[in-house]
C-alpha positions as CSV (number, residue, x, y, z in Angstrom):
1,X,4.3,-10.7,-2.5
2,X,0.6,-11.5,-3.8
3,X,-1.8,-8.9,-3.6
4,X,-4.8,-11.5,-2.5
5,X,-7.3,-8.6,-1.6
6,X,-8.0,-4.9,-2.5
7,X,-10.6,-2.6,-0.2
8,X,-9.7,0.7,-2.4
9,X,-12.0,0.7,-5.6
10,X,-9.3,3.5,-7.2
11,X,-6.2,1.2,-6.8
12,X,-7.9,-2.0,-7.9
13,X,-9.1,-0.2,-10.9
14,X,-5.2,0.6,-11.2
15,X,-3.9,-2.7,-10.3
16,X,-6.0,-4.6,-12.7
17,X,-6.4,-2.3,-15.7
18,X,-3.5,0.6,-15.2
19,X,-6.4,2.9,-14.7
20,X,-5.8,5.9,-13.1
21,X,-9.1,7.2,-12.1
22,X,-10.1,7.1,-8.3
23,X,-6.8,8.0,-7.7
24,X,-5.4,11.6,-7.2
25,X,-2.9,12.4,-10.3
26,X,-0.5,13.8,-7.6
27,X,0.0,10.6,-5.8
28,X,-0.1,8.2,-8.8
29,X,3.9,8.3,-9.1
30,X,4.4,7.2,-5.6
31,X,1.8,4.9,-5.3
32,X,3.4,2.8,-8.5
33,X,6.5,2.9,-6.7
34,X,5.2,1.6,-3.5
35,X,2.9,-1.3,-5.4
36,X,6.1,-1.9,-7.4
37,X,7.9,-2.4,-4.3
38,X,5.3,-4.8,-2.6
39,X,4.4,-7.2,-5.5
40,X,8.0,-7.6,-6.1
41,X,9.3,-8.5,-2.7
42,X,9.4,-12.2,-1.2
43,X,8.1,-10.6,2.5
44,X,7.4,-7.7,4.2
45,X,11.6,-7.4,5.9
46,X,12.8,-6.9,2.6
47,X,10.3,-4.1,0.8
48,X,12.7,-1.4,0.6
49,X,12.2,2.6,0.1
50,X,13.0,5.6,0.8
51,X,13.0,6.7,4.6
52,X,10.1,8.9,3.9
53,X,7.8,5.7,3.3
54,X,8.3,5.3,6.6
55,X,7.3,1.7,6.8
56,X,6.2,0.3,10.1
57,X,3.0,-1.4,11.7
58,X,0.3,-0.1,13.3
59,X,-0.8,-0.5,16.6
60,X,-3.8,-0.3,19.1
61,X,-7.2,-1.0,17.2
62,X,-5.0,-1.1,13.8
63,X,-2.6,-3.5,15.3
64,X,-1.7,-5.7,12.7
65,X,-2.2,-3.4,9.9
66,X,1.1,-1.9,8.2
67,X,1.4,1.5,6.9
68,X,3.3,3.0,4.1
69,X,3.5,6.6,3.6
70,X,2.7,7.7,0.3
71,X,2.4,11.6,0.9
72,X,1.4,14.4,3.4
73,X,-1.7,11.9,5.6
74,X,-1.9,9.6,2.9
75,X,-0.8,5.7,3.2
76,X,-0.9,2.8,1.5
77,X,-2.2,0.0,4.6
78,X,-2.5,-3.6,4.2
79,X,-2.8,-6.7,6.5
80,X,-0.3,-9.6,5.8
81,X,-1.1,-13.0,6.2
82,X,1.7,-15.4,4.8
83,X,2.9,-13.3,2.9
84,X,0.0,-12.4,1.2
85,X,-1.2,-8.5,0.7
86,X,-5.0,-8.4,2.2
87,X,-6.9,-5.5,2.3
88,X,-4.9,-3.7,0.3
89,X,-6.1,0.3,1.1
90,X,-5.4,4.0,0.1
91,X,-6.3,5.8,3.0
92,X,-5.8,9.2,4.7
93,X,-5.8,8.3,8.0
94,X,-4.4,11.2,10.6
């Protein structure tokens, strides 16, 4: 899928230029592997990790929005629109 839009200053950085900084050195592992997984997938149904990524979408005021579980509170969200990757965010959210 096409990453169209990035909100997270750290993981555009990373995206763009393989620069780690803005990003904690603890979740840079599992973040490549999650970006990896999204960029190289046709949609959504067939990004495939491990259960703990725990892949779902949000609901209520998020609805719309899909999480991926990068480590502890932290997630990788996103918005899709055709398949595209909008708002593309780092976020500890609970």
């Amino acid at each position: 899928m096409l990453i169209a839009s990035v909100k997270h200053k750290g993981l555009k950085r990373f995206l763009e230029d393989n620069d780690e900084r803005g990003l904690r050195p603890d979740l840079i592992r599992k973040i490549r592997n999650v970006l990896t997984a999204l960029i190289a997938a046709p949609s959504i149904e067939s990004v495939r990790g491990p259960p703990g990524w725990r892949i779902h979408q949000l609901t209520a005021d998020r609805a719309g929005t899909w999480s991926i579980a990068v480590s502890g509170n932290w997630r990788i969200t996103f918005v899709l629109e055709n398949d595209e990757i909008l708002q593309l965010d780092l976020e500890d959210y609970h």
